[in-house]
N, C-alpha and C positions, 0 to 999 in steps of 0.2 A: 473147618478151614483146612483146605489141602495145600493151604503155601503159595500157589497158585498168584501169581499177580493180576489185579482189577484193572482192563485196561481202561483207563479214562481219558474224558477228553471233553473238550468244550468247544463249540463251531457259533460264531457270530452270525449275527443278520448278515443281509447282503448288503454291498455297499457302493455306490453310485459315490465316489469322493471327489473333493473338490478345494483348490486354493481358497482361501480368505469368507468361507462359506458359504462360494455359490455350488450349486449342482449341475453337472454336466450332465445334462438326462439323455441328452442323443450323443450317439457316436462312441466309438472307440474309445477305453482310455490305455494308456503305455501303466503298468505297474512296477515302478524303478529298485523301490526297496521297501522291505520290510525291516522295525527293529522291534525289539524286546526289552521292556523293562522287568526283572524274575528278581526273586531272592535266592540269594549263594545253597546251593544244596550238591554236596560232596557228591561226585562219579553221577550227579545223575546229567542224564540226556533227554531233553526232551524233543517233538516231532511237531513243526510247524509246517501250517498246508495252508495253499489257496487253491480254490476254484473258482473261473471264472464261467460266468453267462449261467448262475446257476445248475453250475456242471455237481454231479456227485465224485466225478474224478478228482483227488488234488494232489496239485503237486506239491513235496514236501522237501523240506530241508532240516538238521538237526543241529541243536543248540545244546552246548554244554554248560550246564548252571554249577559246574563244580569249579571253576578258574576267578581266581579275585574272592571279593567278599561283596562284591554289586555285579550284578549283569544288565547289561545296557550295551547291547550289540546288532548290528546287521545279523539277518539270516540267509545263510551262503544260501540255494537254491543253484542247486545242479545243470537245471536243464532252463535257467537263466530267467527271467520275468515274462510277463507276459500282456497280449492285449483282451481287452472284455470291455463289456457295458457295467458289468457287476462283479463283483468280487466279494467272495465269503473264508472265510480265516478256521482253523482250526488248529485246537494244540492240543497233544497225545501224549500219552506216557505210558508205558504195561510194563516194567521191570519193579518185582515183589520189591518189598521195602526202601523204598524211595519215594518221595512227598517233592513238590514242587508247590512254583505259588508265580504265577503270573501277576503282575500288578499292572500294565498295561503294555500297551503296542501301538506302534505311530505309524502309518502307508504313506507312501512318498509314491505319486505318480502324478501324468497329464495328457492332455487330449493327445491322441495319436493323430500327428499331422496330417495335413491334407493331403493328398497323391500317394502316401504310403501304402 
């Protein structure tokens, strides 16, 4: 072991979502927000992404799991939400000695209107 941090990460399926469990299989959707349910872990930072349309690009935003003793937050996202058919999620971490723990995450979006 050279001390070195393991950078990890986990990337979801892709995701066609939808209100009250229908699926919006055609067209656009607006992706409004992402939140994070984590457990508390002091200084650490983790890197939350989406791509959309099956993009390997994602755009990322960072969450700090070291504030409070629960995390259950929006993720800022810099360069603002976006539109797709699909959407895929990933969370990152590479700083040696620090553990996270995701427990889950909830996407808040809907069809991108007509004429838009």
């Amino acid at each position: 072991d050279d001390g070195s941090a393991i950078s990890s990460y986990w990337v979801s399926k892709d995701f066609m979502f939808a209100p009250n469990g229908r699926d919006w299989a055609t067209g656009e959707k607006v992706l409004n927000q992402v939140w994070v349910d984590a457990g508390f872990s002091t200084s650490t930072i983790i890197n939350v992404g989406y791509a959309p349309n099956k993009s390997s690009t994602y755009r990322t935003g960072s969450l700090n799991l070291g504030t409070g003793d629960y995390v259950n937050r929006q993720v800022p996202f810099s360069e603002g939400y976006g539109l797709g058919k699909h959407f895929r999620f990933k969370f990152s971490h590479d700083t040696a000695d620090q553990t996270y723990q995701v427990n889950g995450y909830t996407i808040y979006g809907e069809p991108k209107p007509r004429g838009d």
